[in-house]
C-alpha positions in Angstrom: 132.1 52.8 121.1 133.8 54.6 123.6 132.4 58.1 124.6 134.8 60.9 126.1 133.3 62.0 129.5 132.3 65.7 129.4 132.9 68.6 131.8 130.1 71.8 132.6 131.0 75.0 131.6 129.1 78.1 132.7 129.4 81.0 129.9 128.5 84.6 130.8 126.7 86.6 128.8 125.3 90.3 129.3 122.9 90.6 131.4 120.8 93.8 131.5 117.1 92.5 133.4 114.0 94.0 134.5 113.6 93.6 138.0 109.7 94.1 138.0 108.5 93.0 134.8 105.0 94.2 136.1 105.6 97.2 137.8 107.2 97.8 134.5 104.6 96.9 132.3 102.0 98.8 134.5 104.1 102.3 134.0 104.5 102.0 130.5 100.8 101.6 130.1 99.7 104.9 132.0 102.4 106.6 129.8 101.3 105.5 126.4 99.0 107.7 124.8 95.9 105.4 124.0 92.6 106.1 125.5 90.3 103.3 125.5 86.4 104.2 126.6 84.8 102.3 129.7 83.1 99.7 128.8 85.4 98.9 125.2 85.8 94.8 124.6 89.5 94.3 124.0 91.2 91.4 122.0 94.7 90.4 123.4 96.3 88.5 120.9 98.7 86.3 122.2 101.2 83.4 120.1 102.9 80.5 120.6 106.1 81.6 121.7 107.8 80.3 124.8 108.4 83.8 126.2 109.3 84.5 130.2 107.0 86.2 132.1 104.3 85.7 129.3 101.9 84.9 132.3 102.5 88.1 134.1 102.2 90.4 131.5 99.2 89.1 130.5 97.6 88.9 133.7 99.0 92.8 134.6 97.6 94.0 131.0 94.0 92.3 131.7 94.5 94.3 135.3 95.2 97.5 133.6 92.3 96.9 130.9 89.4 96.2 133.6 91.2 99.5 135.5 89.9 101.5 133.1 86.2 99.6 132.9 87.3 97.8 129.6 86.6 94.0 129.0 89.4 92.2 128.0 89.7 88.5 126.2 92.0 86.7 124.7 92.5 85.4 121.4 95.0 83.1 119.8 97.4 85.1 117.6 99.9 81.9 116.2 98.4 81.4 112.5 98.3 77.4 111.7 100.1 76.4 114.9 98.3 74.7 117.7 97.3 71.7 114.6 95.3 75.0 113.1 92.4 73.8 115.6 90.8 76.4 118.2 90.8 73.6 120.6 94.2 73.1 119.5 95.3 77.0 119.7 93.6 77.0 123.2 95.6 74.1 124.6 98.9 75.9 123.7 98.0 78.7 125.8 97.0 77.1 128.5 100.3 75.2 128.8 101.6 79.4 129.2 99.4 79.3 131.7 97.5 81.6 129.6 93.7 80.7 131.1 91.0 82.3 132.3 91.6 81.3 136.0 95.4 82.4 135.9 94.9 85.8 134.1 91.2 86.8 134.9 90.3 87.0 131.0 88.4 84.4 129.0 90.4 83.0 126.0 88.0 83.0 123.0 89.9 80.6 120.2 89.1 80.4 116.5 90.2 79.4 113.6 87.4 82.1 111.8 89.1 85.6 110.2 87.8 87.9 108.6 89.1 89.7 104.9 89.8 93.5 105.5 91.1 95.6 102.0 94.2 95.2 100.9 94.3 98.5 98.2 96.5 96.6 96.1 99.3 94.6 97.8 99.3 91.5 95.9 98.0 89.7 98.6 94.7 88.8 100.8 94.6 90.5 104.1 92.5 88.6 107.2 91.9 88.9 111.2 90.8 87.0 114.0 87.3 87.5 113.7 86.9 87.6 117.3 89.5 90.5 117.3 87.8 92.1 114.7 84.3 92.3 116.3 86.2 93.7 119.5 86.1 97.2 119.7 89.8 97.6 120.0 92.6 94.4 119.4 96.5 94.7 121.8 99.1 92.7 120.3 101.6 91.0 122.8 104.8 89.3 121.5 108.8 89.2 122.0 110.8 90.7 119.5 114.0 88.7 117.8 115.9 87.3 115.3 113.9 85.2 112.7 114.6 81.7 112.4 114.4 81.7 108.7 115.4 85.2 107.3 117.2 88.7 108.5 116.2 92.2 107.3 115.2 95.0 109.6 112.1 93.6 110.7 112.0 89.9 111.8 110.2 88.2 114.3 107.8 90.6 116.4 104.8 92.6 116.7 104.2 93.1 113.1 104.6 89.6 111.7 101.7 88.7 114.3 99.5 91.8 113.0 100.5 89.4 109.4 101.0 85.8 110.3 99.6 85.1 113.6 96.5 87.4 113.8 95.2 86.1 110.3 95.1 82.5 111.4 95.4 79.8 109.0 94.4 82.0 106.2 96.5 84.8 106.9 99.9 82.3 107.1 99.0 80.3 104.1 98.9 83.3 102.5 102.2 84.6 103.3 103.8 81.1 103.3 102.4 80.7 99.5 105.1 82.6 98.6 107.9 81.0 100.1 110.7 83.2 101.7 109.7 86.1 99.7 106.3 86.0 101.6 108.4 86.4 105.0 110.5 88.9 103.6 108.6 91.2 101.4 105.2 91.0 102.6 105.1 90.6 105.9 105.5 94.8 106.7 103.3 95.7 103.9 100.4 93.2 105.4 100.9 94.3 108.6 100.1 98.1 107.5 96.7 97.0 106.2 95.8 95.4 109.5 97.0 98.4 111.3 95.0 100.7 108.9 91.6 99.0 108.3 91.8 96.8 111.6 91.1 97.9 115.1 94.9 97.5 116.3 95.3 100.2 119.4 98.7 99.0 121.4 101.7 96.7 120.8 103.3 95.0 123.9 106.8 94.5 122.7 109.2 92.3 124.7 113.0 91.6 124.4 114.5 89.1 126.0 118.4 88.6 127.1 121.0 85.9 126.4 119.2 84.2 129.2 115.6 84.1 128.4 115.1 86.8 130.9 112.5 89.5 130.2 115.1 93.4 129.9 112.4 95.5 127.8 108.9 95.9 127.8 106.9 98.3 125.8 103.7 99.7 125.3 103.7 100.9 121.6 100.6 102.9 120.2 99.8 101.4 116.8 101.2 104.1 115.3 104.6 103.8 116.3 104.5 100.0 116.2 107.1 99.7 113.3 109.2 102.4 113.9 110.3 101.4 117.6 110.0 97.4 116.7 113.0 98.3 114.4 114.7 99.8 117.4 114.2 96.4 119.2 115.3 94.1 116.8 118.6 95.5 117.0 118.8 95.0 120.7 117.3 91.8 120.4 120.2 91.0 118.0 122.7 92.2 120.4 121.6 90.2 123.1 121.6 87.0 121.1 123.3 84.2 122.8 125.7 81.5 120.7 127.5 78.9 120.9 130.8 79.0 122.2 132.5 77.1 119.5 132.3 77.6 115.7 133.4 74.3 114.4 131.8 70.8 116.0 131.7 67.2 115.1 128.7 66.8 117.2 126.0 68.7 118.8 123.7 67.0 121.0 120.5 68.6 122.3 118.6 67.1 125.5 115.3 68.9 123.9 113.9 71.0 121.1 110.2 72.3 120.6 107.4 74.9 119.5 108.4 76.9 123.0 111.9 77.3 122.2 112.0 77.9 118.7 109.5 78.6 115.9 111.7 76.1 114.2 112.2 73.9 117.3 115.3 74.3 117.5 117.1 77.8 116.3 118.5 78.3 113.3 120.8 81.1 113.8 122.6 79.1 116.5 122.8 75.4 114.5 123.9 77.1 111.6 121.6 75.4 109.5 118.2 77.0 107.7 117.4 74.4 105.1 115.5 76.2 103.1 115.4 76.1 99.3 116.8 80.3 98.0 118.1 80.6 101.4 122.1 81.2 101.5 123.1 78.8 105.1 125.0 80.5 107.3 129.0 80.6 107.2 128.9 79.5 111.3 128.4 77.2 113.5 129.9 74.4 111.2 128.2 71.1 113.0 128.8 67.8 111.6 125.9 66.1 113.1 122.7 67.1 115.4 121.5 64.9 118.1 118.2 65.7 119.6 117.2 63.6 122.5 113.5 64.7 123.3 110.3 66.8 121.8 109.3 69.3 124.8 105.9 68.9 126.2 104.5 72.2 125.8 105.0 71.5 122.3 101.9 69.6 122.1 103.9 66.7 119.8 104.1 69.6 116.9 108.1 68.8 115.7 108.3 71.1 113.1 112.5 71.5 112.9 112.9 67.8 113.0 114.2 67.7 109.4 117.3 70.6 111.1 118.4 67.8 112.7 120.2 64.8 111.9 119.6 61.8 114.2 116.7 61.7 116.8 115.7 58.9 120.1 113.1 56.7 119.4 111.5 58.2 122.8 111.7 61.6 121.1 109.7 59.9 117.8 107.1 58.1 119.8 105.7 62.1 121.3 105.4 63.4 117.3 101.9 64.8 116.9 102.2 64.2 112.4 99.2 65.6 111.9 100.2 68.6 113.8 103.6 68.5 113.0 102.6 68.7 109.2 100.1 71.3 109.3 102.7 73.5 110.2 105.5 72.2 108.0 103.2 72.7 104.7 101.5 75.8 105.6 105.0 77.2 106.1 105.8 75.7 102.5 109.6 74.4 103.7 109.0 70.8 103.7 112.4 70.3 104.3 112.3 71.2 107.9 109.6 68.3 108.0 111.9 65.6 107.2 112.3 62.8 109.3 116.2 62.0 110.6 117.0 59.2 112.0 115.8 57.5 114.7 117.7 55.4 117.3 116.5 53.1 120.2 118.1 55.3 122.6 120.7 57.9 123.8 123.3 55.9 123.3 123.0 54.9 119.7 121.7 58.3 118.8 125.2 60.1 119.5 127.0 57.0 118.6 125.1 57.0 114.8 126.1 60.8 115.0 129.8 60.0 115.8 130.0 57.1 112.9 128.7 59.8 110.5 131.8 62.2 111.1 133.8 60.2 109.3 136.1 59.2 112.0 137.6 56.3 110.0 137.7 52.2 111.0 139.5 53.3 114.6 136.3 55.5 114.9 135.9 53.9 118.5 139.4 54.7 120.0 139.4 58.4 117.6 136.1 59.1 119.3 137.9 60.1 122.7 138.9 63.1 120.8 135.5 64.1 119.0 134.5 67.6 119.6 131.5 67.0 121.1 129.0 69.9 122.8 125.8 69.3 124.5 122.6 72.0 125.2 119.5 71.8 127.2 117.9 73.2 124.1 118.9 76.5 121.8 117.8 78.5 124.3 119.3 77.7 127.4 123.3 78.2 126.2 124.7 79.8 129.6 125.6 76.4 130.5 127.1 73.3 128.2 128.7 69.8 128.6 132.2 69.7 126.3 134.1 67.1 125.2 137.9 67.3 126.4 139.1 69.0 123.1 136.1 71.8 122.9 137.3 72.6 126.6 140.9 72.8 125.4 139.8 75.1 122.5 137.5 77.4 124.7 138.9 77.3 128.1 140.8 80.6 127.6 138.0 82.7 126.0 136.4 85.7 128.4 133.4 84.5 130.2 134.3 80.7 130.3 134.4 79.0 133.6 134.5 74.8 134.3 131.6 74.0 137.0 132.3 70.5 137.6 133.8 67.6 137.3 133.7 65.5 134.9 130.3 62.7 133.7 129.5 60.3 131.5 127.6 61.7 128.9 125.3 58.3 129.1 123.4 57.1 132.1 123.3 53.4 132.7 120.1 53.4 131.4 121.2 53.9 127.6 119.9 57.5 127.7 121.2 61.3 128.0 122.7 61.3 131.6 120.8 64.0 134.0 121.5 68.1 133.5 123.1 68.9 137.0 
C-alpha cells in the first residue's frame, strides 16, 4: 500500500510560563500560613504523574522543610499503580528522579494504610500509613482534566487525599463503584482525610498546552478545595487539542503511565470507553495507531484497549501483571483490551488504513487518507499531516508548515524519526 508522505506543522498555543518554578515555589511557601514545629517528620506524598519540574519542586519543598528544622520523606501517593508493589511504587519515582540522592529526602514506599472514620459516607476511608504516623502529610500533584469524567473537581490534590494516598485499598474502594466512585465520592473521601488525617499543605500545579509548569501553589488544607476548583478551570483553558476534528487515522509514536493516567488522553482521542459514560461528540478518529509503550511506564499499558492497532515492539514491553492490576482495580476492563498487534510500523498504519473502509482501490485512495501523527497526547505543538489534513488546517490561526515533506516509514519498516 502506498502511504502519502507527511509534512510538520508547528501549532501555537498560549503560553503563560513560570520562569522560576522554584523561586516560585519558595515564595509561596513563606506566604502560606502553616506553621510546622522544628523537629515535625513530614510525609510528601507524591503520584505517578509525568509532571515538569516534578524534580525541582520536590527537591525546593524538602529545602524549605529542613529550613524550618522539619524532617521530610517521601511517600508514594499513586493508589494500585507501580504493580501495587512498594518496590514497584518506588521504581516509578525514581524514573521522576524522585530519590533520595536527587531531592535530599528518603522515599519510604508501602503498600500498608491505615482506616481513619468515615462518619457515614458509604465508604471506607484509608492513608499511607507512613503518612499517617508522620506528624504532618504535604500533598504535591498537577491539577487537570480527568481522563474519565468532568465535573468541578477532576484530577488534582483531592483525588490524591482519596485515590492515591489510600493505596490499593483506598482505590479499590473508590473504583468498586465504577464511575460513580470517581464522581460522587471522590470530594466527600477526601474531606475525611483532611478532617481525621494529618493533611497541612497542598502543592497544586497547572501546567500549559506545552507541559510547561504556569502555576504553583501552596494551599493550606483548609483551602485545598476551594482554590483546586479555581485551577481546574485554568487547567481546562490551557488544554491543548488536536487541530482537526474528523480523522481516518491517528498514529501515535508513544503512549504511557507518564503521559496519561489512561496512557493516552481521552479528552484528546475522543474516546473514554467506559460502560455509563456518554463518548465525546469530537475528535471523530477512525482508527488509533500506537507505535511504542514509554519507558517510565514501567510496561504498565493501561489505555491499550483506547487504541485500535498496536507494534509488535510496543507488545513485547507490556508488564500484564502490572498492566492488569491497574485495569481491574479501576473496574473499566475495557481500557485493558488488547488491539491488534502488527509486526511493525508499517503494517500497523497499513491495518489501520484497510479498517477505514477505503474500498478495493484502498491502496491508490490511501494517498488521500487524512492521516495525523503525535509524539504522544501530550506533546501536540507539533504534528506530521497527511496532504488533505494540511489542506483543511493550513488556514486556521496558529498553524505554520516546518518542513518539507517525509516518509512517514523509515526503511526499516518502523515510524520514521521525530525531527
Amino acid at each position: 500500500m502506498s502511504l502519502p508522505d507527511l509534512l510538520k506543522v508547528r501549532r501555537r498555543f498560549p503560553r503563560e510560563r513560570l520562569d522560576d518554578v522554584r523561586e516560585e515555589l519558595l515564595s509561596q511557601l513563606r506566604a502560606c500560613p502553616v506553621e510546622l514545629p522544628s523537629g515535625a517528620t513530614v510525609a510528601i506524598a507524591v503520584g505517578s504523574r509525568g509532571i515538569a519540574n516534578l524534580r525541582p519542586i520536590v527537591a525546593a519543598l524538602v529545602s524549605y522543610l529542613k529550613s524550618l528544622g522539619c524532617t521530610p520523606f517521601i511517600v508514594p501517593a499513586m493508589g494500585s499503580h507501580g504493580g501495587a508493589t512498594a518496590e514497584g511504587q518506588e521504581a516509578v519515582l525514581a524514573s521522576f528522579g524522585i530519590t533520595e540522592r536527587l531531592v535530599g529526602a528518603p522515599v519510604r514506599s508501602s503498600m500498608e494504610a491505615v482506616e481513619l472514620p468515615n462518619d457515614g459516607i458509604g465508604n471506607r476511608v484509608f492513608m499511607d500509613r507512613n503518612a499517617r504516623c508522620a506528624d504532618a502529610t504535604i500533598l504535591v500533584n498537577r491539577v487537570k482534566v480527568h481522563t474519565d469524567f468532568h465535573g468541578p473537581f477532576e484530577s488534582g490534590l483531592l483525588k490524591m487525599a482519596s485515590i492515591g494516598l489510600g493505596k490499593k485499598l483506598q482505590a479499590s474502594e473508590i473504583h468498586s463503584f465504577g464511575i460513580a466512585g470517581l464522581k460522587e465520592r471522590i470530594v466527600p473521601t477526601a474531606r475525611k482525610v483532611l478532617e481525621h488525617g494529618n493533611v497541612v499543605m497542598g502543592i497544586g500545579i497547572v501546567e500549559n498546552a506545552y507541559h510547561e509548569t504556569m502555576i504553583v501553589r501552596a494551599i493550606p488544607a483548609r483551602a485545598i478545595e476551594s482554590e483546586e476548583k479555581r485551577l481546574l478551570e485554568v487547567a481546562r483553558r490551557n488544554m491543548p487539542a488536536l487541530p482537526i476534528d474528523s480523522l481516518d487515522v491517528l498514529v501515535i509514536d508513544e503512549m504511557g503511565k507518564d503521559v496519561s493516567g489512561a496512557g493516552v488522553d481521552p479528552n484528546i482521542i475522543g474516546r473514554i470507553r467506559i460502560r455509563g459514560q456518554e463518548e465525546p461528540e469530537k475528535p471523530t478518529i477512525s482508527s488509533i495507531v500506537v507505535a511504542d509503550l514509554t519507558e517510565a511506564s514501567h510496561g504498565n499499558a493501561v489505555g491499550i484497549g483506547l487504541v485500535d492497532v498496536i507494534t509488535r515492539r510496543m507488545y513485547e514491553k507490556i508488564d500484564f501483571a502490572a498492566t492488569y492490576e491497574n485495569v481491574v482495580t479501576s473496574s473499566f476492563l475495557e481500557r485493558g483490551r488488547l488491539p491488534v498487534v502488527a509486526k511493525d510500523g508499517r503494517d500497523a498504519v497499513e491495518i489501520a488504513l484497510r479498517s477505514c473502509g477505503l474500498g478495493p482501490d484502498g491502496g491508490e485512495r490511501a494517498s488521500g487518507v487524512r492521516l495525523l501523527r503525535i509524539k504522544n497526547t501530550l506533546r501536540l505543538e507539533e504534528a506530521y499531516v497527511s496532504p488533505s489534513v494540511l489542506q483543511e488546517i493550513k488556514d486556521a490561526p496558529g498553524i505554520e508548515v516546518v518542513g518539507p515533506p517525509r516518509a512517514l516509514i523509515s526503511e526499516r519498516g518502523e515510524l520514521s524519526g521525530w525531527e
